[in-house]
MDAnalysis code that builds the backbone (N, CA, C; Angstrom):
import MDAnalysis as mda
import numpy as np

u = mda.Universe.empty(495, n_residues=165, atom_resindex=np.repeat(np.arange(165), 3), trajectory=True)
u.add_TopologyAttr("name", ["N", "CA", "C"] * 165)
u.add_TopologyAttr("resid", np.arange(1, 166))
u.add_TopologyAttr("resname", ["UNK", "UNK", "UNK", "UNK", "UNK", "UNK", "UNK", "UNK", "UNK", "UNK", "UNK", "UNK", "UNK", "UNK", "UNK", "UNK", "UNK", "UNK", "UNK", "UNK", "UNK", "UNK", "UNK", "UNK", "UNK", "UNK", "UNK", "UNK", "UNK", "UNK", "UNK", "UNK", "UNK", "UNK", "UNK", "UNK", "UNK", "UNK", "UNK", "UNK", "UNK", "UNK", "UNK", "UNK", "UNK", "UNK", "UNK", "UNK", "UNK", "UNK", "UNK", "UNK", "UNK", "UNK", "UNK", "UNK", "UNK", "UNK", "UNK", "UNK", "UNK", "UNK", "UNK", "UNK", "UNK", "UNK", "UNK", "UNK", "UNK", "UNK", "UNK", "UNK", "UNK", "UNK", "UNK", "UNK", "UNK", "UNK", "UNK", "UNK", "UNK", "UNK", "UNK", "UNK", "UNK", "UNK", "UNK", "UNK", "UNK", "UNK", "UNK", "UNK", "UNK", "UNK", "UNK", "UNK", "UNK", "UNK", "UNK", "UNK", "UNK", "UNK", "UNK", "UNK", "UNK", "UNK", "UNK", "UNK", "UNK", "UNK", "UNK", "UNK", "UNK", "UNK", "UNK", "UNK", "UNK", "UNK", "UNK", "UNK", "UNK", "UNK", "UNK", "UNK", "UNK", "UNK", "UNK", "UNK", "UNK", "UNK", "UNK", "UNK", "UNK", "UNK", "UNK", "UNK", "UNK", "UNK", "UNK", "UNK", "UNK", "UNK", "UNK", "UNK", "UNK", "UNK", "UNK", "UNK", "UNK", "UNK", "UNK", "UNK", "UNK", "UNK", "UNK", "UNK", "UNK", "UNK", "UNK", "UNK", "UNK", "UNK", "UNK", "UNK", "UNK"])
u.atoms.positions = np.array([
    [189.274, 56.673, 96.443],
    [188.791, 55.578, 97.273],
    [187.333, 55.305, 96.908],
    [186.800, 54.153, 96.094],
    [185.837, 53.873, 95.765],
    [184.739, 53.617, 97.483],
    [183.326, 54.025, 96.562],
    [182.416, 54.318, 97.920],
    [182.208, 53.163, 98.261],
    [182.406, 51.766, 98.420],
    [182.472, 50.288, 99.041],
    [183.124, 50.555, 100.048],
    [184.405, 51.183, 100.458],
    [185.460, 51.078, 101.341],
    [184.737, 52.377, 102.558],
    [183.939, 52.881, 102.542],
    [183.127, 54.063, 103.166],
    [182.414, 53.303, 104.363],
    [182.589, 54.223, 105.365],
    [182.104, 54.141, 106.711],
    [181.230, 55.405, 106.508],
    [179.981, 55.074, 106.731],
    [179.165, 56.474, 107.350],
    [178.509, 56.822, 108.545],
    [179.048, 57.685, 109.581],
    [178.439, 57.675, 110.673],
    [177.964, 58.404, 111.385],
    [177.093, 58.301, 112.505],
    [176.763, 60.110, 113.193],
    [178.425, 60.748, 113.152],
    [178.433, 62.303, 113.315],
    [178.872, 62.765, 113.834],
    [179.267, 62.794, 115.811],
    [180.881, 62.966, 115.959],
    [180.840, 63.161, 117.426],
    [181.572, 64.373, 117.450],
    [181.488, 64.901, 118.537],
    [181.910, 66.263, 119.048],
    [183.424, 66.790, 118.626],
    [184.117, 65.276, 118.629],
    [185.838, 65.719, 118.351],
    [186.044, 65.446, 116.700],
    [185.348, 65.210, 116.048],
    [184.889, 65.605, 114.582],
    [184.819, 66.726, 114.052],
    [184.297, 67.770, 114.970],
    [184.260, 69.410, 114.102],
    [185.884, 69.854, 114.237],
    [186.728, 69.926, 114.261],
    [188.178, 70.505, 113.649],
    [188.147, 69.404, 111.934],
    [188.347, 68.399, 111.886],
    [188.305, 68.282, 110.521],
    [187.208, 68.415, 110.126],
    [185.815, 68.406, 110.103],
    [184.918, 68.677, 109.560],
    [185.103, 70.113, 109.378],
    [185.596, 71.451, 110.309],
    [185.504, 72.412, 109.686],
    [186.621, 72.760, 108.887],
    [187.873, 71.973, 108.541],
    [189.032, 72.031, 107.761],
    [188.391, 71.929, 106.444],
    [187.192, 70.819, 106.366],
    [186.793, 69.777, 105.053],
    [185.981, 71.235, 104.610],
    [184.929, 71.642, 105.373],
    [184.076, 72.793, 104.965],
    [185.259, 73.659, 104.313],
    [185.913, 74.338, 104.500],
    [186.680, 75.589, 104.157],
    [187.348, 74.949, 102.927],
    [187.904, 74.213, 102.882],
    [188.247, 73.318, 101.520],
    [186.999, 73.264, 100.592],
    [186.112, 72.790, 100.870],
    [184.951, 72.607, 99.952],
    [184.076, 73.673, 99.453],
    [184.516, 74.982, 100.144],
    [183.645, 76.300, 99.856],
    [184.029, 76.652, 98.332],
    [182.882, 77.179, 97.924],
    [182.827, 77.997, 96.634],
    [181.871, 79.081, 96.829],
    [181.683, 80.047, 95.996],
    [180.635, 80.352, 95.200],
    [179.551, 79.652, 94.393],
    [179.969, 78.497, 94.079],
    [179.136, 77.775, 93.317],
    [178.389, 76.972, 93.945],
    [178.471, 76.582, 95.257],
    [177.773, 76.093, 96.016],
    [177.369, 76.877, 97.245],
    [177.847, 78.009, 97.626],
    [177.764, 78.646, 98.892],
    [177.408, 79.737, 98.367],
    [176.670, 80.276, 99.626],
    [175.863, 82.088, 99.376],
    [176.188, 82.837, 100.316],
    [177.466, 82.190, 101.370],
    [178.246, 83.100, 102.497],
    [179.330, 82.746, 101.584],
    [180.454, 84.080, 102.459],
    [181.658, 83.970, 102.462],
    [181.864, 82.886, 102.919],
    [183.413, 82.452, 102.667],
    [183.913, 81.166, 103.191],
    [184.550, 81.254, 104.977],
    [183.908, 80.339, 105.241],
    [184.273, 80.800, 106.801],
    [185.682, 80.701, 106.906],
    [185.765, 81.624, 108.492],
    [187.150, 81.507, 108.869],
    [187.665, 80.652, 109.239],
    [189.151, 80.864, 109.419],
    [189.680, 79.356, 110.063],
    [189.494, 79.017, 111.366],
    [188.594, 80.244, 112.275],
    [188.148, 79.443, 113.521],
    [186.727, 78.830, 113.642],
    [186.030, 78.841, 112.680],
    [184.430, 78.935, 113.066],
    [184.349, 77.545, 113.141],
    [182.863, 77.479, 113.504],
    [182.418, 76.414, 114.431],
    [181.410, 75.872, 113.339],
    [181.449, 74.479, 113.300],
    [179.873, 73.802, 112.847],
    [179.392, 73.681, 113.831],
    [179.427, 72.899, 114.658],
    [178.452, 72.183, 115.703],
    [178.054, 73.374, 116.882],
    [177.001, 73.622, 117.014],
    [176.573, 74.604, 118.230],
    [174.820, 73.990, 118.494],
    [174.533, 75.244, 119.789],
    [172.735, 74.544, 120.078],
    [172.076, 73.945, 118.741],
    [172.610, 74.953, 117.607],
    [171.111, 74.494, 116.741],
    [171.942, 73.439, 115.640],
    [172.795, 73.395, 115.687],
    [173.501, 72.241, 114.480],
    [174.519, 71.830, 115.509],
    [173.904, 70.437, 116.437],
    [174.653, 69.238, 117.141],
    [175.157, 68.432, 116.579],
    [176.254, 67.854, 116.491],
    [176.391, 66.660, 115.919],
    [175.811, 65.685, 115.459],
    [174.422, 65.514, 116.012],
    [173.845, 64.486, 116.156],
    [172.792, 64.846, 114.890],
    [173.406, 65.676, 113.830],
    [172.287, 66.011, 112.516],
    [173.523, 66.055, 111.611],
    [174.853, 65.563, 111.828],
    [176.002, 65.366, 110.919],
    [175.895, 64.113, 110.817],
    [175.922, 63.221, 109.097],
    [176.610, 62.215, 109.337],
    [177.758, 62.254, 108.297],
    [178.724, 61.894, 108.817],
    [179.945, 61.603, 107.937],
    [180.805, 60.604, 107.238],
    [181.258, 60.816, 106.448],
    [181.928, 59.706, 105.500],
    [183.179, 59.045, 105.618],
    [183.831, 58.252, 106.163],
    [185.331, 58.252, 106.453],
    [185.865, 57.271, 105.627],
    [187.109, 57.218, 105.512],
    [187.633, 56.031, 104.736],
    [189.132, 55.715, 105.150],
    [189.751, 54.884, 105.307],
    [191.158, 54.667, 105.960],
    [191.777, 55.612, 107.028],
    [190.690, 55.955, 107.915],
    [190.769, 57.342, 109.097],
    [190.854, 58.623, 108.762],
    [189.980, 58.671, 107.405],
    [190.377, 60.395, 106.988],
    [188.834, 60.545, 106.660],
    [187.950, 61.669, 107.488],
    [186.810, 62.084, 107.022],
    [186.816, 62.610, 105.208],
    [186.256, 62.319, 104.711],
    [186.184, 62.577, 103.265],
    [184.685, 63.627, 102.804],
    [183.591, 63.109, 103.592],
    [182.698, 64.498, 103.356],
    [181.426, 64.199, 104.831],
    [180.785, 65.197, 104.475],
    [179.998, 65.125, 105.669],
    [178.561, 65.240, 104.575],
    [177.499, 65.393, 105.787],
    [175.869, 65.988, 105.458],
    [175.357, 66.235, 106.644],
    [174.331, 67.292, 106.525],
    [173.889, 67.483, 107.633],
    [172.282, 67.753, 107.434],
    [171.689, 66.987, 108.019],
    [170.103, 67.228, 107.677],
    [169.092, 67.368, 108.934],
    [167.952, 67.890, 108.752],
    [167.245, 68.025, 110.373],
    [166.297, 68.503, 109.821],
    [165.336, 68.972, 110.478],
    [163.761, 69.245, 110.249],
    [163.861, 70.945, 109.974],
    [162.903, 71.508, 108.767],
    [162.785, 72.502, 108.247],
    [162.770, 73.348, 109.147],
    [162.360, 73.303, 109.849],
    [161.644, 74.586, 110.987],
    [161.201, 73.585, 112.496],
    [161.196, 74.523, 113.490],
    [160.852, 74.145, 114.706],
    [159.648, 73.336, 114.982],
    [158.647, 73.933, 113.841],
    [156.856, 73.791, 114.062],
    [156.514, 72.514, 113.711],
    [156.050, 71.604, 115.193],
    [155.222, 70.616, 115.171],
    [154.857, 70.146, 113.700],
    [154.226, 70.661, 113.421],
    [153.148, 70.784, 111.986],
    [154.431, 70.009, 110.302],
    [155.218, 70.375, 110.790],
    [155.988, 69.719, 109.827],
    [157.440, 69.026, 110.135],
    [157.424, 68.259, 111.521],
    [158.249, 67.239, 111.563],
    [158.288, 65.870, 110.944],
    [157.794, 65.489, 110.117],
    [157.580, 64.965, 109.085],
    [158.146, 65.112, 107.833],
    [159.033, 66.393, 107.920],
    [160.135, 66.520, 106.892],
    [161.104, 66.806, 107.349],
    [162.456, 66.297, 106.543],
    [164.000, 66.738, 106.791],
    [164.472, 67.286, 105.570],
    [165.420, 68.329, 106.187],
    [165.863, 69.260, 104.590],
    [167.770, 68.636, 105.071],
    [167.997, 68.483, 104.032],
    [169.778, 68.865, 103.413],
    [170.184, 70.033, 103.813],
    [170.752, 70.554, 105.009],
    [171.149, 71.245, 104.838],
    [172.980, 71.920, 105.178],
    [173.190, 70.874, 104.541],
    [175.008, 70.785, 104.586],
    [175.552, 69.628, 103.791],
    [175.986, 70.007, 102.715],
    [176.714, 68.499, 101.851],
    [178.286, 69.379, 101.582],
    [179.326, 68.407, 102.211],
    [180.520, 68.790, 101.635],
    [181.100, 67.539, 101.639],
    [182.113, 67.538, 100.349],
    [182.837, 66.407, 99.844],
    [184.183, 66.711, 99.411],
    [185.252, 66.610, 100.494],
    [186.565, 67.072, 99.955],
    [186.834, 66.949, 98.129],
    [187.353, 67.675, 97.828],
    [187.670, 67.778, 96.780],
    [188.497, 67.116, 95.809],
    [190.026, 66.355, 97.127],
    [190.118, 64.966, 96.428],
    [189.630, 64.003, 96.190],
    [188.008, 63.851, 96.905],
    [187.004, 62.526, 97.260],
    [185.964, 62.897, 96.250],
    [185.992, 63.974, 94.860],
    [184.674, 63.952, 94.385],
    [185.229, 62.981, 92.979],
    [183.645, 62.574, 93.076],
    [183.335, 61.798, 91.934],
    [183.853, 60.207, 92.037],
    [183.827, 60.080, 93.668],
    [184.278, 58.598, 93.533],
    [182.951, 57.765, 94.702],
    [181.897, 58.839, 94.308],
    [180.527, 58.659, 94.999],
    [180.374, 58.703, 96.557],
    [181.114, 59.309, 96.443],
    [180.433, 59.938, 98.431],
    [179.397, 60.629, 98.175],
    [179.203, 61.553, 97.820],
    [178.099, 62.406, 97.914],
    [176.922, 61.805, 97.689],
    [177.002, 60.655, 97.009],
    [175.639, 59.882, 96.755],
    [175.733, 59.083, 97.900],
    [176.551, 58.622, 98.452],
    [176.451, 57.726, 99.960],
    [175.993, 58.535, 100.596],
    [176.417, 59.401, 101.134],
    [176.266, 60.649, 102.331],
    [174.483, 61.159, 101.786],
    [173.987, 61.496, 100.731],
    [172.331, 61.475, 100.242],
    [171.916, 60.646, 100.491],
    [172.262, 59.598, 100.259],
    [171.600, 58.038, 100.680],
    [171.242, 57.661, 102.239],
    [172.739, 58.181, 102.277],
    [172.708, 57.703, 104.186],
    [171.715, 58.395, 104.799],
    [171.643, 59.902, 104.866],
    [170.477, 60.562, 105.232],
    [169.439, 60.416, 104.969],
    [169.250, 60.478, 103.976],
    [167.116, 59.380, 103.539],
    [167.234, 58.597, 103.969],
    [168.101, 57.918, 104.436],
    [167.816, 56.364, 104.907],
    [167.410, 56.659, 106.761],
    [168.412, 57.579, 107.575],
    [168.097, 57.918, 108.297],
    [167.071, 58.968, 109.284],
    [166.591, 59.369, 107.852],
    [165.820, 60.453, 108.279],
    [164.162, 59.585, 108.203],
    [164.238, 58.480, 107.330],
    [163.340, 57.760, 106.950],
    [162.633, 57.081, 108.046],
    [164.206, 56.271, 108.686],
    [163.507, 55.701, 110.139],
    [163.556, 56.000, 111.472],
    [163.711, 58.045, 111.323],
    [163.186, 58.384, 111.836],
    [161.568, 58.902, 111.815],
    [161.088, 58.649, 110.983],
    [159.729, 58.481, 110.554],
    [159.447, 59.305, 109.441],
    [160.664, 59.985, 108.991],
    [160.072, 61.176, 108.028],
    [159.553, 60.587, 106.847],
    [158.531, 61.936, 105.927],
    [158.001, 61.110, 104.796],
    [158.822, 61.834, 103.875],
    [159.584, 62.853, 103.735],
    [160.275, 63.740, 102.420],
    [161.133, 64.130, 103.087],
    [162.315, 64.066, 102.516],
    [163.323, 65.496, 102.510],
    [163.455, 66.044, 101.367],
    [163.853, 67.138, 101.722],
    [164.039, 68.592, 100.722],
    [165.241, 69.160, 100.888],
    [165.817, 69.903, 100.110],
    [167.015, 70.848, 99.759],
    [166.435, 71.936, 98.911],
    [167.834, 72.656, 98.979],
    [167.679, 74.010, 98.668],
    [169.150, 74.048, 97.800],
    [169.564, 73.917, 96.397],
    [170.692, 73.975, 95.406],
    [170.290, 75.267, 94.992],
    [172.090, 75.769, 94.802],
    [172.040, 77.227, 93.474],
    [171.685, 76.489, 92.017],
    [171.146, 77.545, 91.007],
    [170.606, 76.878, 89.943],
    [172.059, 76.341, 89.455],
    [173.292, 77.366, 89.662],
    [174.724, 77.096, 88.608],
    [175.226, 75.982, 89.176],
    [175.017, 75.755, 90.414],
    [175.897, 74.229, 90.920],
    [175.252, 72.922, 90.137],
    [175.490, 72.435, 88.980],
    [175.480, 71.581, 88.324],
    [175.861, 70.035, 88.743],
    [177.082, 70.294, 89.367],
    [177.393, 68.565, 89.619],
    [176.307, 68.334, 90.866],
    [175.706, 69.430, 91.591],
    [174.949, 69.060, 93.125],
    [173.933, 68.865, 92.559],
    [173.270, 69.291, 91.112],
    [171.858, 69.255, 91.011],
    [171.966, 67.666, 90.499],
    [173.310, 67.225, 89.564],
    [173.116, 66.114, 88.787],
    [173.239, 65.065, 90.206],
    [174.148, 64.956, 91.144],
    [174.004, 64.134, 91.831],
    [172.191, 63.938, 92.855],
    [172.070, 65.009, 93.242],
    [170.718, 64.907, 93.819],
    [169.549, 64.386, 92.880],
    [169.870, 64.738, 91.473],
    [168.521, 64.182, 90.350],
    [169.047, 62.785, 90.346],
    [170.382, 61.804, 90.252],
    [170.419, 60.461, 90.584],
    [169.965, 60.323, 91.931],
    [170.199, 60.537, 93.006],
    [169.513, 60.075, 94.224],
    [167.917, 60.445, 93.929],
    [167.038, 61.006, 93.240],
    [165.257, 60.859, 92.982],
    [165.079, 61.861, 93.584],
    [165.543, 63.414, 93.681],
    [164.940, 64.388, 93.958],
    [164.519, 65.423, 92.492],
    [163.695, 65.631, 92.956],
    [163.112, 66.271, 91.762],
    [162.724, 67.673, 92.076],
    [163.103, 68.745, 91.069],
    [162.732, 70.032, 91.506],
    [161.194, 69.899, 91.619],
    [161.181, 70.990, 92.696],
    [159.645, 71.952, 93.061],
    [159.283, 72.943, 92.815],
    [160.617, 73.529, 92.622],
    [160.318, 74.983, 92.212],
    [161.644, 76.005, 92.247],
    [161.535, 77.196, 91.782],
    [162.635, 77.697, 91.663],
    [162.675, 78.980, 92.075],
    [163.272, 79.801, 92.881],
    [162.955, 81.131, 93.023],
    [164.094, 82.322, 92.245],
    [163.603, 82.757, 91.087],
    [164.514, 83.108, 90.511],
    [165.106, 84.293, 91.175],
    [166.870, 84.259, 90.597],
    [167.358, 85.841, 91.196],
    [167.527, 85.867, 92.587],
    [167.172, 84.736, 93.222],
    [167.216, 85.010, 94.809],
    [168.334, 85.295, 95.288],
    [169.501, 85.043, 95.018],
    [170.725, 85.309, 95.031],
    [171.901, 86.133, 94.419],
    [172.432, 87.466, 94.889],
    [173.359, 88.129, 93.705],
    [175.160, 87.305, 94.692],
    [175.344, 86.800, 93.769],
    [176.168, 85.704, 93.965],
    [177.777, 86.459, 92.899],
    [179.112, 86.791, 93.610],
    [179.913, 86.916, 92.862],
    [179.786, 87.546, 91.378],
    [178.943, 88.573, 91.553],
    [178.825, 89.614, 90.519],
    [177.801, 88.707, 89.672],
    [176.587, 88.409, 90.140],
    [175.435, 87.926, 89.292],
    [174.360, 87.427, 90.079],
    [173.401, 87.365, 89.546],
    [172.086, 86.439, 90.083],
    [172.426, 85.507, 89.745],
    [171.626, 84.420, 90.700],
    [171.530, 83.298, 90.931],
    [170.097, 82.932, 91.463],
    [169.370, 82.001, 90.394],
    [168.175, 81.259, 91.162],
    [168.837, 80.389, 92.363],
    [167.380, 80.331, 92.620],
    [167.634, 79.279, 93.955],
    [166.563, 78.214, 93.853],
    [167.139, 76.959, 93.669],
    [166.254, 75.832, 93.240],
    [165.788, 74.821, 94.753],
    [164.480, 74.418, 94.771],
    [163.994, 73.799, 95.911],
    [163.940, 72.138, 94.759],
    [164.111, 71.323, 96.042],
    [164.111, 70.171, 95.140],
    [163.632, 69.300, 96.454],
    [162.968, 68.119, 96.089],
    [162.552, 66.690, 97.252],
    [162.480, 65.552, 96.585],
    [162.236, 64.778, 97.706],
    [162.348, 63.467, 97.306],
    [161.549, 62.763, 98.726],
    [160.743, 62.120, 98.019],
    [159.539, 60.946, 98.859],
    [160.108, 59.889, 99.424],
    [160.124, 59.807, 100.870],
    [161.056, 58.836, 101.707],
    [160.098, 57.425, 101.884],
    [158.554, 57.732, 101.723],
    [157.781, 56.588, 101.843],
    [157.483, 56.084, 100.376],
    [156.633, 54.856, 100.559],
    [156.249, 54.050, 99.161],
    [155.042, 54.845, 98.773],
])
């Protein structure tokens, strides 16, 4: 389903059963540094509300989500939003959700006044780094080894992108 036909919207409460179906489908190693959750766990709780999901739908079938919100609690840097949840069913990749769902969030995080968001990619997840370097994030830095990932290290790459002119 080409990304024209895409609805993107907050998240609502009766959304987390397929959103956490879509997560458990979308888990790897190559993108994840937990185990893959179980089949009961929860996205949405106090600190990840719905209201920091937005999701992708297309002919009534969620296809991927994102979830973004401010780095840390502290005053001092609400002015930034980090990525911190991109999943894209696996029959839906490469027909550009994931660049909608990046988009949609800078766009929203934007007028909520922010000036940057940031993420946090494994160095080996390749298609997440290539899609985030088309949406204009650019690494910052890298912390090597931060991760022993499925019998290996794994850097851990910080990457942003400037929401103002």
């Amino acid at each position: 389903m080409p990304a024209e036909n895409l609805t993107i919207r907050t998240a609502r409460p009766e959304d987390e059963p397929a959103l956490a179906v879509l997560d458990r489908a979308a888990w790897s190693w190559v993108s994840d540094v937990i185990p893959q959750p179980p089949v009961d766990a929860r996205l949405f709780d106090e600190r990840c509300p719905p209201s920091q999901f937005l999701v992708a739908e297309a002919g009534g079938l969620i296809l991927g989500y994102i979830r973004q919100a401010p780095p840390t609690p502290l005053a001092s840097n609400q002015h930034i939003r980090q990525i911190r949840g991109l999943a894209v069913s696996p029959a839906s990749r490469g027909l550009g959700v994931g660049k909608a769902l990046v988009e949609a969030a800078c766009a929203v995080a934007r007028e909520a006044g922010a000036r940057r968001m940031t993420l946090r990619v494994l160095a080996h997840n390749a298609p997440a780094r290539r899609l985030y370097g088309r949406c204009g994030f650019q690494v910052d830095g890298v912390s090597p080894e931060e991760f022993w990932i499925d019998g290996a290290f794994v850097d851990d790459v910080w990457m942003s992108r400037r929401l103002t002119d």
